[in-house]
C-alpha positions as CSV (number, residue, x, y, z in Angstrom):
1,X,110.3,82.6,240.1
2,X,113.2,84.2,242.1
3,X,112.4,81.5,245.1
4,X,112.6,78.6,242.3
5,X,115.9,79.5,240.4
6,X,117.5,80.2,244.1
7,X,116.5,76.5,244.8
8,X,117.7,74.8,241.8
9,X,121.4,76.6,242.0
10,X,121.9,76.2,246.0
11,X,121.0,73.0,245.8
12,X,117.5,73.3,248.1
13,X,116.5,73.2,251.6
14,X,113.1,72.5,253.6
15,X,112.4,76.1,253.5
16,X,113.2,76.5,249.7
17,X,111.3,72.8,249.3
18,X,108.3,74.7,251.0
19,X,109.0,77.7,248.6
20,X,108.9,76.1,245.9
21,X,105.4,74.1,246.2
22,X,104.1,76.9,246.8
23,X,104.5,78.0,243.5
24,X,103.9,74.8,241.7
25,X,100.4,75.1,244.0
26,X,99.6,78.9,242.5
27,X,100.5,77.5,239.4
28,X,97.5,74.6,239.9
29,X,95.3,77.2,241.1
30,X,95.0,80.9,241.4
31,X,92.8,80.1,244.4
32,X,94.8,77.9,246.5
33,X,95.4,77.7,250.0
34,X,98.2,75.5,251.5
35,X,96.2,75.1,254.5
36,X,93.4,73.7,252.1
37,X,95.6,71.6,250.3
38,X,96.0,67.6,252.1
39,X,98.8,66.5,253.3
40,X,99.5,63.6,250.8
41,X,99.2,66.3,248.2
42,X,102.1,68.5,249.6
43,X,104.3,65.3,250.2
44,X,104.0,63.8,246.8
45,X,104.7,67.4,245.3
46,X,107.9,67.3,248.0
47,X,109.1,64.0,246.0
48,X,108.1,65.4,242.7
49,X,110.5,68.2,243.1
50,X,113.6,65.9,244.6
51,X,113.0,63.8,241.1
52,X,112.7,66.8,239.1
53,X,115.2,68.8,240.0
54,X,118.6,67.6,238.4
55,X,116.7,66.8,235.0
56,X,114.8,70.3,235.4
57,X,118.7,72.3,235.6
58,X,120.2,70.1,232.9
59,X,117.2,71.2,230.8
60,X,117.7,75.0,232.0
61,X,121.8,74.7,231.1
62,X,121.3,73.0,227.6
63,X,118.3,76.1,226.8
64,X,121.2,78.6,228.2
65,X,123.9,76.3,225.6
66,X,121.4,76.6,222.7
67,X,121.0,80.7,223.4
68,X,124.4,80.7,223.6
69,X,124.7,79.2,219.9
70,X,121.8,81.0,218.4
71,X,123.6,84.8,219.2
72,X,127.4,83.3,217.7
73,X,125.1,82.0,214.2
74,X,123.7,85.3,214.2
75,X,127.1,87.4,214.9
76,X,129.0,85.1,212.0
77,X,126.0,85.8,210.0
78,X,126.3,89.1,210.3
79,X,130.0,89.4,209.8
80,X,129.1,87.5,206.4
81,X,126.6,90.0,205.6
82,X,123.7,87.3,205.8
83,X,120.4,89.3,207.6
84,X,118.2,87.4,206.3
85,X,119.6,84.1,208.3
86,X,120.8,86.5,210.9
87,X,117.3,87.6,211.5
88,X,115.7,84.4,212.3
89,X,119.0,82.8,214.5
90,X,118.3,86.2,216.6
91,X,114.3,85.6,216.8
92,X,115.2,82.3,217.6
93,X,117.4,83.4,220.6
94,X,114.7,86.3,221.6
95,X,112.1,83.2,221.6
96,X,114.3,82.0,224.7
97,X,115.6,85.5,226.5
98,X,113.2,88.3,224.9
99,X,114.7,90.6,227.9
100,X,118.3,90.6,226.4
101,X,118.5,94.5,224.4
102,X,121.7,93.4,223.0
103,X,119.4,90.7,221.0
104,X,117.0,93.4,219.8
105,X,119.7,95.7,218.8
106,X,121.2,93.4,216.4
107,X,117.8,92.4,215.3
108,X,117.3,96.5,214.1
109,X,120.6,96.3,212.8
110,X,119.9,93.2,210.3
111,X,116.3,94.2,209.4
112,X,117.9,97.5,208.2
113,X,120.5,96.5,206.6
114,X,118.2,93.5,205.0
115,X,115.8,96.0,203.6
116,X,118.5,97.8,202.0
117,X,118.8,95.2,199.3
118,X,114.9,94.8,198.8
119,X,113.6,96.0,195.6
120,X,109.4,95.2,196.6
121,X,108.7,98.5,198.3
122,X,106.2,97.1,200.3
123,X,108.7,94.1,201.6
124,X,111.7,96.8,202.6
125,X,108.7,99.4,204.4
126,X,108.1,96.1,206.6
127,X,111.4,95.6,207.2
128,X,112.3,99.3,208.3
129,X,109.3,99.1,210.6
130,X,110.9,95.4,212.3
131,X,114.2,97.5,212.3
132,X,112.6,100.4,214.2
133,X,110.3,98.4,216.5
134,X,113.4,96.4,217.6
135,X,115.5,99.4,218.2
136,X,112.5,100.9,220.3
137,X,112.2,97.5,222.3
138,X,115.7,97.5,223.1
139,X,115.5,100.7,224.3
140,X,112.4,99.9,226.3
141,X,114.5,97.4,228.0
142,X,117.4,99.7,228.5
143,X,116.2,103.4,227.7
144,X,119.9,104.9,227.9
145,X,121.8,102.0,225.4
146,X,124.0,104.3,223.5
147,X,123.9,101.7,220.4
148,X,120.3,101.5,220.0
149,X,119.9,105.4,220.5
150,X,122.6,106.1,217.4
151,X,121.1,103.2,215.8
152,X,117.3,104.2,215.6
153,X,118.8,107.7,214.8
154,X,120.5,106.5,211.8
155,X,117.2,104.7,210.6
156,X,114.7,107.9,211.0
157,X,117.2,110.4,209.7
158,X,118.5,108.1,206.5
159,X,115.6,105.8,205.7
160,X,112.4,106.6,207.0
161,X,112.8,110.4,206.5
162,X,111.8,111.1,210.0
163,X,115.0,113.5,211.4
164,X,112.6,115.1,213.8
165,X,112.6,111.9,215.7
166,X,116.2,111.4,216.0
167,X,117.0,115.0,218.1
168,X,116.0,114.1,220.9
169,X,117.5,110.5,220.6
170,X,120.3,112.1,219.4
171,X,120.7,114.7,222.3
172,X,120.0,112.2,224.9
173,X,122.9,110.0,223.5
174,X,125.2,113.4,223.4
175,X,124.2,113.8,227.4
176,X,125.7,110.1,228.2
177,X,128.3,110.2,225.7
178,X,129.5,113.7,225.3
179,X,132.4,113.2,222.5
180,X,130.6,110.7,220.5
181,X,131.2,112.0,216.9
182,X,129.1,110.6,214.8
183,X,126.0,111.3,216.6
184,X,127.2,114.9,216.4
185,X,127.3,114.7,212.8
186,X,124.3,112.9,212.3
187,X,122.7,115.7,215.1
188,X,124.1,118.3,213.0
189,X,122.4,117.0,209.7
190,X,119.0,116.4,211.3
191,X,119.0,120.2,212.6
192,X,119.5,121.1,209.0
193,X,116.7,119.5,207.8
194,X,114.5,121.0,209.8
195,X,116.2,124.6,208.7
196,X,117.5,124.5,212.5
197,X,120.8,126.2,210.8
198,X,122.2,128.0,213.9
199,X,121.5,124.6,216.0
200,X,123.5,122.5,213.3
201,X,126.5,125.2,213.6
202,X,126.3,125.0,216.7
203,X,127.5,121.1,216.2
204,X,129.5,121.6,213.9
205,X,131.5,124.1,216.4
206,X,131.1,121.5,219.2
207,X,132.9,118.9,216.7
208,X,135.7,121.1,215.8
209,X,136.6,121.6,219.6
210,X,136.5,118.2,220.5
211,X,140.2,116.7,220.4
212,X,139.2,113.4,219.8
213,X,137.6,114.0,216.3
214,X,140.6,114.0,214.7
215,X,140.4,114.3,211.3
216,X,136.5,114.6,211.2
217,X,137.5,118.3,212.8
218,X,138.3,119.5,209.4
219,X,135.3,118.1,207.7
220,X,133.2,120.0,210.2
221,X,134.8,122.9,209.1
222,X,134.0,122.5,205.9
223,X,130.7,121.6,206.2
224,X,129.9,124.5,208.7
225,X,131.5,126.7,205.9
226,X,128.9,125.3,203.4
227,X,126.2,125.8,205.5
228,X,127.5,129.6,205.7
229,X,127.9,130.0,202.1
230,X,123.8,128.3,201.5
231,X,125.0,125.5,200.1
232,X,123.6,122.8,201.8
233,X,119.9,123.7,203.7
């Protein structure tokens, strides 16, 4: 694939020509040879590619135009508060670049704010599960995306009452991003319930020494002092 895109963007030469039937040869037959293949049959796939090849980019630059316009419907979606709609624009644009984790991450992040306003119980459980199988894709595709990490976090510790999962997710986000708050929080809350208490004061320490918590310093505090006094477990 690498030999064919080089071809179509430097514009070709014999070698890339030779390249490239080679491909469209394996793609006639896994068995192939070139050396069994006659020479009017390499020449006329020669011309076929010269024809093709300006129509074959236009067509690759209108399918990058039409991804571009399927990922700005489902961002204004979004900032509507549309899932639903969001949801299929971005399965639309996964349809034509299903490597892109950006695309998956939004995908969790529609399908779990979508189930939020489903009252069939049965309807909103398949929608957590497309929200947590898109989360886990995009981090399949990029295991350290701090986004997806807090994300899927959020989801097992708030909606599918699985905290356990989120440590580690949790703790591997806190190793790339050492001052990021909210996943210290959220860290602190799954270690509670588990009845980890001296691991979720331990965060709540770690939040009250980080400068850049502002504010959220003092609610630590008080939540640590709550977790002292048994009030929250």
């Amino acid at each position: 694939m690498g030999f064919i895109l080089l071809y179509f963007f430097l514009g070709g030469c014999s070698k890339q020509d030779d390249a490239v039937v080679k491909k469209l040869l394996e793609l006639e037959s896994p068995d192939y040879t070139t050396a069994g293949t006659t020479d009017a049959r390499l020449e006329e796939l020669h011309k076929e590619v010269s024809k093709y090849k300006s129509i074959v980019e236009e067509k690759v630059k209108a399918t990058d135009k039409l991804l571009t316009y399927y990922r700005l419907l489902a961002l204004a979606y979004m900032d509507r508060g549309m899932y639903g709609p969001a949801l299929e624009a971005l399965d639309q644009a996964i349809r034509i670049a299903p490597e892109q984790p950006g695309l998956f991450l939004y995908r969790g992040i529609a399908a779990a704010r979508l189930a939020k306003g489903i009252q069939n119980l049965e309807e909103r459980a398949t929608l957590l599960t497309e929200a947590e199988r898109s989360y886990l894709r995009c981090l399949e595709i990029d295991k350290t995306y701090v986004d997806a990490l807090y994300g899927l976090s959020i989801l097992y510790v708030f909606e599918l009452n699985a905290p356990s999962k989120a440590i580690p997710l949790l703790q591997q986000l806190l190793e790339k991003q050492k001052q990021h708050v909210g996943a210290m929080f959220l860290l602190a809350r799954a270690f509670l319930s588990q009845g980890k208490i001296e691991d979720a004061l331990a965060m709540y320490d770690r939040i009250i020494h980080t400068p850049v918590a502002g504010s959220k310093r003092e609610e630590a505090r008080k939540l640590k002092e709550q977790v002292l006094q048994g009030a929250i477990r």
